[in-house]
N, CA, C and O of each residue as an XYZ file, in Angstrom:
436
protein
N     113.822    206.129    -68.377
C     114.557    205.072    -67.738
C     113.593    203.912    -67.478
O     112.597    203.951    -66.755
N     114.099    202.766    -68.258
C     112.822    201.396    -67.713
C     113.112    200.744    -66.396
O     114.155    200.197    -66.037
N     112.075    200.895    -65.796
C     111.808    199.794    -64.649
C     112.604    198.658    -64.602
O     112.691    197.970    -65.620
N     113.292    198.297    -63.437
C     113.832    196.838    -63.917
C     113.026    196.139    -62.388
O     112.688    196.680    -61.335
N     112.962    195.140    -62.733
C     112.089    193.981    -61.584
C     113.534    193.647    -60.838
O     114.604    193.442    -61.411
N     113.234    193.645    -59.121
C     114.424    193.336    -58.253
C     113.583    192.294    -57.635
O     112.352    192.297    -57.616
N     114.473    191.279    -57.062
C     113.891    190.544    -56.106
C     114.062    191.011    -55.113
O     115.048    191.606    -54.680
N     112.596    190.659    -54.419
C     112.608    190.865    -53.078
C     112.816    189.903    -52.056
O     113.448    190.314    -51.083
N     112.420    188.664    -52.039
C     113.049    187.626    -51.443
C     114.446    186.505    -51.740
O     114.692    185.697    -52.636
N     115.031    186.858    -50.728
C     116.546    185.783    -51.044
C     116.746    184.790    -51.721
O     115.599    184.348    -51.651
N     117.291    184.043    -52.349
C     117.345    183.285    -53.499
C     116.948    181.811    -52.738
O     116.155    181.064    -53.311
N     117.386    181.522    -51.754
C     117.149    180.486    -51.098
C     115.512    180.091    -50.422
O     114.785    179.107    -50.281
N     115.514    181.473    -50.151
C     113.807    181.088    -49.927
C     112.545    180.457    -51.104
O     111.431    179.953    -50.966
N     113.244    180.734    -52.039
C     112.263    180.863    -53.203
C     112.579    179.059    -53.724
O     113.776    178.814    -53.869
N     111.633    177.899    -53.984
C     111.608    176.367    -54.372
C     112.725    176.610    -55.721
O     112.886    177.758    -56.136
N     113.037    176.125    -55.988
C     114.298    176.049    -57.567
C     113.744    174.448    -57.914
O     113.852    173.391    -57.292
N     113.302    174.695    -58.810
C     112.757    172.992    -59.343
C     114.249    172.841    -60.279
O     114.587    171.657    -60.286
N     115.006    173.535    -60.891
C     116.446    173.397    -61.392
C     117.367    172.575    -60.875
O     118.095    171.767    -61.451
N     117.268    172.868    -59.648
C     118.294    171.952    -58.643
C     118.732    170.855    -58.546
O     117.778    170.180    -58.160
N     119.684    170.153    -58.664
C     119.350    168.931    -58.470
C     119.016    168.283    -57.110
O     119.362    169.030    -56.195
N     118.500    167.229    -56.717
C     117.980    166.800    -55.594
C     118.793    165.688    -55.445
O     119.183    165.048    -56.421
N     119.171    165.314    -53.941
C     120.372    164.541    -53.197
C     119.992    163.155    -54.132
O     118.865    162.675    -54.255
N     120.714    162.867    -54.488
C     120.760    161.789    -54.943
C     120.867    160.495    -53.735
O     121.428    160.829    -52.691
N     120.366    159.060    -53.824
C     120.197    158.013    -52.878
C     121.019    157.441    -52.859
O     121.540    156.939    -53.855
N     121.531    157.293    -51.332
C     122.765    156.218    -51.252
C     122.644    154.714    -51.085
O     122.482    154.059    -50.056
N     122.806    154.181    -52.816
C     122.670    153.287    -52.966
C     124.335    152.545    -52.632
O     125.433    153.082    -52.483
N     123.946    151.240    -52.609
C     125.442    150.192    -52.632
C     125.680    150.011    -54.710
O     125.042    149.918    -55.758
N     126.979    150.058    -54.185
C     127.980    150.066    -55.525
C     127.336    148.491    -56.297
O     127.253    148.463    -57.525
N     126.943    147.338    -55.530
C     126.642    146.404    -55.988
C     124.868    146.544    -56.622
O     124.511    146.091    -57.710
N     124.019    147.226    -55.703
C     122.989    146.784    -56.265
C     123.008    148.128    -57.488
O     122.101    148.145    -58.320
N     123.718    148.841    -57.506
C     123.823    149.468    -58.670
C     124.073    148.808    -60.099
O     123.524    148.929    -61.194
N     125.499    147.805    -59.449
C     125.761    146.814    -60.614
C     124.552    146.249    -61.945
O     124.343    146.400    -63.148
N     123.981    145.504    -60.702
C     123.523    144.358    -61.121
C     121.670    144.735    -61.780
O     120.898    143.902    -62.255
N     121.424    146.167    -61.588
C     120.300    146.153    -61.704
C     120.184    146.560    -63.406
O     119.139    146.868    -63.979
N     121.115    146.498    -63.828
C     120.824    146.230    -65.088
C     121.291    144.978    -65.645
O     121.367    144.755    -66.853
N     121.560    144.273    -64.841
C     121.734    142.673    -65.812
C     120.825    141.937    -65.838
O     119.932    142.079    -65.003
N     120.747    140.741    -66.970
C     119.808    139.926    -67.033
C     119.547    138.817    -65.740
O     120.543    138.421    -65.134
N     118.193    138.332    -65.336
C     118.156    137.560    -64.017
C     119.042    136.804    -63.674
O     119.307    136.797    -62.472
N     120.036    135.649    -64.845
C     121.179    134.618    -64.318
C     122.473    134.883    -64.140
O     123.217    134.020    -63.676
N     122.918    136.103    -64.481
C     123.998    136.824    -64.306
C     123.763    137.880    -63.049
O     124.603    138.584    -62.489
N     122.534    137.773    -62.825
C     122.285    138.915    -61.241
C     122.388    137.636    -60.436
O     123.117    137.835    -59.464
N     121.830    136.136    -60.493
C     122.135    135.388    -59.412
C     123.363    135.033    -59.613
O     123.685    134.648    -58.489
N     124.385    134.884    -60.362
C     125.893    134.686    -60.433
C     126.767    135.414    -60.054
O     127.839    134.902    -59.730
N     126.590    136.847    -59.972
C     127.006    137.747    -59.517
C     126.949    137.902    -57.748
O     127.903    138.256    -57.055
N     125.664    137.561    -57.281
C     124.632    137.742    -56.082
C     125.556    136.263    -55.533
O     125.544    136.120    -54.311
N     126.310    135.217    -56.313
C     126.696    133.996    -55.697
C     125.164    133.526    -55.037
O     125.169    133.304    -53.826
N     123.722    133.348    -55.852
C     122.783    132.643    -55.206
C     122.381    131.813    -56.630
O     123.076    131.353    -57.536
N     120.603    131.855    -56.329
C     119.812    130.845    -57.481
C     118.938    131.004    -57.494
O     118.666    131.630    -56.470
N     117.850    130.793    -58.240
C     116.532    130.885    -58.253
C     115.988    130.482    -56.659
O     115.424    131.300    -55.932
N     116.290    128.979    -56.249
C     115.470    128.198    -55.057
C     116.164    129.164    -53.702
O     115.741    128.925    -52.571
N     117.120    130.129    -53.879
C     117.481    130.589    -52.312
C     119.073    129.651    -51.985
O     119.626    128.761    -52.631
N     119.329    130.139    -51.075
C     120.229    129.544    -50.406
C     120.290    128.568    -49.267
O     119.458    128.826    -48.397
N     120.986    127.595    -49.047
C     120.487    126.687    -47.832
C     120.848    127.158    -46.905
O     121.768    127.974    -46.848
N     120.170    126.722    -45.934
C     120.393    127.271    -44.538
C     121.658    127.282    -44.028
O     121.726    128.068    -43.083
N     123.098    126.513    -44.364
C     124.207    126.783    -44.414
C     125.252    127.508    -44.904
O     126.428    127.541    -44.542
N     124.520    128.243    -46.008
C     125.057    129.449    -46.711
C     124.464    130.340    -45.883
O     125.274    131.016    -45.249
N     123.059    130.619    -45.627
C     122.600    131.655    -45.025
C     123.126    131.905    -43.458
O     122.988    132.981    -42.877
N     123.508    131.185    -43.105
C     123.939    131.132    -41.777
C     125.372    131.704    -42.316
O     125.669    132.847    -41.969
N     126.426    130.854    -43.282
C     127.724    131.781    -43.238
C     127.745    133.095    -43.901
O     128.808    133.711    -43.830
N     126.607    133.719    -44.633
C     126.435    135.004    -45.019
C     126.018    135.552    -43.758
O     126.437    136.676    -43.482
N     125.232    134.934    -42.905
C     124.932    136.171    -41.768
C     126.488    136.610    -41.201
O     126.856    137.783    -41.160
N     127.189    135.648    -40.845
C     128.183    135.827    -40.076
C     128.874    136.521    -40.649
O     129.281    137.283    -39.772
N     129.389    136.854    -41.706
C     130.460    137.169    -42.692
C     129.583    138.666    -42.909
O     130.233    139.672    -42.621
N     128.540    138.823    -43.265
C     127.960    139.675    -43.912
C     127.010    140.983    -42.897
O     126.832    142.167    -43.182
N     126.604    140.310    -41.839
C     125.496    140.389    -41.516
C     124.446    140.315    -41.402
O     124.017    139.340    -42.019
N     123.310    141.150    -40.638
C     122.161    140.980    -40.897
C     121.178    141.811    -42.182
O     121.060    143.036    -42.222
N     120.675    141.067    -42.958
C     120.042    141.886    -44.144
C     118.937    142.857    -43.670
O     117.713    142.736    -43.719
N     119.756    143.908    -43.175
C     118.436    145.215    -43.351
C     119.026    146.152    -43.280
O     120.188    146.260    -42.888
N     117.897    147.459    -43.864
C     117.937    148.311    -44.332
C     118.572    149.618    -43.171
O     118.375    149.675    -41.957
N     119.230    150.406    -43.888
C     120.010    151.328    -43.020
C     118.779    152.001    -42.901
O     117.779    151.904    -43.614
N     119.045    152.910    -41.601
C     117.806    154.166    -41.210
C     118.417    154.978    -41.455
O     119.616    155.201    -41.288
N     116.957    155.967    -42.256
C     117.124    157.211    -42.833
C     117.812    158.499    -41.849
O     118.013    158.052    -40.720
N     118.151    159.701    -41.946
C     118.469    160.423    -41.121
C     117.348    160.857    -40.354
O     117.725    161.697    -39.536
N     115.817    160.572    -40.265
C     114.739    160.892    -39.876
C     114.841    162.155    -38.344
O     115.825    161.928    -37.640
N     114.269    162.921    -38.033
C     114.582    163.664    -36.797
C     112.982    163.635    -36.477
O     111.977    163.798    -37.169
N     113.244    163.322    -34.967
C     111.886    163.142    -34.163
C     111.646    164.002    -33.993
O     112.327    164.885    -34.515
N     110.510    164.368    -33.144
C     109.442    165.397    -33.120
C     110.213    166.007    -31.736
O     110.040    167.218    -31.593
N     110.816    165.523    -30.976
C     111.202    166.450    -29.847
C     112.834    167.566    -30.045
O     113.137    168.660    -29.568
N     113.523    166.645    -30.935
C     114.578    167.617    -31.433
C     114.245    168.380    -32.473
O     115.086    169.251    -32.698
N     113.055    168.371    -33.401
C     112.476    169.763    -34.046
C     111.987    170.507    -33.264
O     111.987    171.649    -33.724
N     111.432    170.425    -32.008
C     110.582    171.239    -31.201
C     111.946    171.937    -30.617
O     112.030    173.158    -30.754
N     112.958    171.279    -30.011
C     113.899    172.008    -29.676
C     114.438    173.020    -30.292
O     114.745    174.134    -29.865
N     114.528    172.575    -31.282
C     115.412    173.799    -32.704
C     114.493    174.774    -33.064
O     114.949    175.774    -33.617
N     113.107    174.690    -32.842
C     111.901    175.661    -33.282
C     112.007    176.547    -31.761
O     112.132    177.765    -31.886
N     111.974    176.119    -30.685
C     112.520    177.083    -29.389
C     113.479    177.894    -29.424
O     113.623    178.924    -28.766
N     114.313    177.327    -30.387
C     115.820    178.080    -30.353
C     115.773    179.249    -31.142
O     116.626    180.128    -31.262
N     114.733    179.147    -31.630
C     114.254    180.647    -33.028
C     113.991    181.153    -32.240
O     113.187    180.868    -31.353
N     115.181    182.818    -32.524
C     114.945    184.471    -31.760
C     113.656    184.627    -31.693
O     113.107    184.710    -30.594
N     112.816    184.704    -33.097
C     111.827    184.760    -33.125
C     110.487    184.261    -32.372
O     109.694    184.987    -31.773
N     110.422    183.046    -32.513
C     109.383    181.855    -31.189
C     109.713    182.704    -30.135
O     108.799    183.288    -29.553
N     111.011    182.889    -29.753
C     111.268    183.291    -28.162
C     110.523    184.715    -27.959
O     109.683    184.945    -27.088
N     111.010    185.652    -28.964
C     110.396    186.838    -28.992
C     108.691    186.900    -28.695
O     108.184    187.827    -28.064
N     107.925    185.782    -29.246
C     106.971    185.856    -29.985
C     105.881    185.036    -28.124
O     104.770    185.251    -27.640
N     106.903    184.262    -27.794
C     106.607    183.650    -26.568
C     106.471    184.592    -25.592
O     105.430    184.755    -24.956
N     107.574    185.284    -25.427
C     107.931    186.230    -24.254
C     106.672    187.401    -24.402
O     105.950    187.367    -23.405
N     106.351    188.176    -25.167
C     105.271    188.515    -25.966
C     104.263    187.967    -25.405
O     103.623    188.585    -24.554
N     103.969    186.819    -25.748
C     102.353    186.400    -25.839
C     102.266    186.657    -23.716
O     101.400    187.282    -23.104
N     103.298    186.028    -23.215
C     103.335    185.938    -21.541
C     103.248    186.888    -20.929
O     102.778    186.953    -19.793
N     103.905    188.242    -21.899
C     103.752    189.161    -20.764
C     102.504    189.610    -21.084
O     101.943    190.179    -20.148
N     101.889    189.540    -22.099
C     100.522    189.860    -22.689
C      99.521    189.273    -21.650
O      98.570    189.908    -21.194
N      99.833    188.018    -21.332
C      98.724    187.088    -20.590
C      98.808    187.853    -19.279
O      97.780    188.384    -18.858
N     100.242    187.982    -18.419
C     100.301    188.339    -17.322
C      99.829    189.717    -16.811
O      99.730    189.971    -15.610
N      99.504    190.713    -17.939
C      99.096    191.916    -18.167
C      97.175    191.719    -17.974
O      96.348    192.419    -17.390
N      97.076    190.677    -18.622
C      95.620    190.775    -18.956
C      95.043    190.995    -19.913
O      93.831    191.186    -20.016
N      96.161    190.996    -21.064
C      95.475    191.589    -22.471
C      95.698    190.158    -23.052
O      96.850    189.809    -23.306
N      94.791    189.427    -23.243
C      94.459    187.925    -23.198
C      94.065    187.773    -24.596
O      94.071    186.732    -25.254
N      93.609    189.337    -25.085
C      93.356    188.913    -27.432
C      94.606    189.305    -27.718
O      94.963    188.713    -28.736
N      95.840    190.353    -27.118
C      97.219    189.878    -27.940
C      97.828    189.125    -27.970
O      98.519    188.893    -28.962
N      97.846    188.219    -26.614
C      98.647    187.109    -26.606
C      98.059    186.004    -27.460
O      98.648    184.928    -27.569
């Protein structure tokens, strides 16, 4: 009977370079235009080489908004620390090291 190889770790644990990766949420427009030639991207864009005058730019703010960039979903360092507390494990591993300390056995903890 031949050997057959089993995995031992879950499929998810293991990197999959196969995968595809989230693709970026770009706008439908600058998708457009990034393949057209430069005078058909400013015709499209309704601008010009020299910019817009300060009276266009003023009724694009209003109409449009302000030009910047959306923020990423980024997560700060205190709501990872939270979610790393929330692991059975950490807790286990905490509770552990304390009663270790409070014992006096100060190299298990």
């Amino acid at each position: 009977m031949p050997h057959r190889a089993t995995a031992v770790l879950p499929k998810r644990s293991i990197p999959s370079h196969d995968r595809e990766k989230p693709a970026l949420d770009v706008h439908p427009l600058v998708a457009e235009v990034a393949s057209l030639p430069a005078g058909e991207v400013y015709t499209r864009l309704r601008s010009r080489p020299e910019g817009l005058s300060e009276a266009e730019a003023a009724a694009r703010l209003m109409a449009e908004g302000p030009n910047v960039l959306q923020r990423d979903g980024h997560v700060g360092v205190l709501p990872r620390f939270a979610k790393a507390l929330a692991n059975p494990l950490v807790v286990l591993l905490s509770v552990l090291a304390t009663v270790s300390l409070t014992t006096g056995d100060g190299r298990a903890a």
